[in-house]
C-alpha positions as CSV (number, residue, x, y, z in Angstrom):
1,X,-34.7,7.6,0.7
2,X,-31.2,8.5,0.5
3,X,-30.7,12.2,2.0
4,X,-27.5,14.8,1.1
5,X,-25.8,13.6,4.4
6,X,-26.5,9.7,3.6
7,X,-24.8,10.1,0.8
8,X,-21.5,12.3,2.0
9,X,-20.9,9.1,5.0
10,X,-20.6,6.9,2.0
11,X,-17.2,6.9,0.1
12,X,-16.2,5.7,-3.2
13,X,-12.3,6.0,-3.4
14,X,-11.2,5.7,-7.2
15,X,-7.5,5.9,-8.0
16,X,-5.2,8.0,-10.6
17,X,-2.0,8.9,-10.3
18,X,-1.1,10.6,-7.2
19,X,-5.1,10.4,-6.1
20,X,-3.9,8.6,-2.9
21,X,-2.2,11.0,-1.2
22,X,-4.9,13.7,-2.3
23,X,-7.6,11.2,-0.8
24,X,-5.8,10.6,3.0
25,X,-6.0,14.5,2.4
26,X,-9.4,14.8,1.3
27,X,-10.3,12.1,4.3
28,X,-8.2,14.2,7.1
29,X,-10.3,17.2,6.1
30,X,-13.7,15.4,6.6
31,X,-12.5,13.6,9.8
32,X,-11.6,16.9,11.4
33,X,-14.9,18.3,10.6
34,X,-16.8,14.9,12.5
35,X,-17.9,13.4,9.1
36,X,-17.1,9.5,9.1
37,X,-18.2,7.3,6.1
38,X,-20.4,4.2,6.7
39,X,-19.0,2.4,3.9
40,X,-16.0,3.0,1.8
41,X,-14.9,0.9,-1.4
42,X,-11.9,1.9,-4.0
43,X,-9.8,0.7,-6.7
44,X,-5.8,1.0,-6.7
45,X,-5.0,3.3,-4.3
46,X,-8.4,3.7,-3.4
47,X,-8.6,0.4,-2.5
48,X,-5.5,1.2,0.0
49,X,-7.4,3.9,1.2
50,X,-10.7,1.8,1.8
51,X,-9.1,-0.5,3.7
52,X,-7.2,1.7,6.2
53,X,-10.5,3.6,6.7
54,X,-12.6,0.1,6.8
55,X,-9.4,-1.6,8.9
56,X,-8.8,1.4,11.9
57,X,-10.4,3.2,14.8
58,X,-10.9,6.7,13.4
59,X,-8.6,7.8,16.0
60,X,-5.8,5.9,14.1
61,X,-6.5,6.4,10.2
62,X,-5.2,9.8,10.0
63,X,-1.8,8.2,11.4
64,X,-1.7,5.3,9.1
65,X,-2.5,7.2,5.9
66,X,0.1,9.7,6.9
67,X,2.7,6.8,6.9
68,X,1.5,5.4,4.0
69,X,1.2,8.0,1.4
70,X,3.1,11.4,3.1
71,X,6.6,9.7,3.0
72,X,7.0,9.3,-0.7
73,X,9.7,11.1,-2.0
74,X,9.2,13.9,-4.4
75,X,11.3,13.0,-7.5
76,X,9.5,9.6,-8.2
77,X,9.6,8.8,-11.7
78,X,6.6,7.6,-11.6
79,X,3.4,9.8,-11.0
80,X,4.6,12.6,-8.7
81,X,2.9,13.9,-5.8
């Protein structure tokens, strides 16, 4: 049986837009609070996401998504974040 806090440690990162910036935010938030996913798995950016998460130390994945989504320019003209 699956419980509330099974369910929270396993991620499903889906992409739109500007979704994966919001996501390494969404990610930071839980980190600081000690929640860790068991598994992660995404699509587009969420796949980006997944694989940081799945690829890094949780002591490093807050870094990486930093440098991967927090440098992008405001005045894309596509999606802005």
């Amino acid at each position: 049986m699956t419980t509330a806090i099974d369910a929270l440690l396993n991620v499903m990162v889906l992409a739109k837009e500007c979704a994966g910036a919001f996501q390494a935010d969404v990610y930071q938030a839980l980190h600081e609070r000690g929640v860790e996913p068991a598994h992660v798995i995404g699509t587009s950016a969420g796949a980006i996401n997944s694989a940081v998460i799945a690829g890094n130390t949780p002591a490093v994945r807050i870094a990486v998504l930093t440098d991967v989504w927090h440098p992008l320019p405001t005045a894309m003209s596509w999606p802005r974040c």
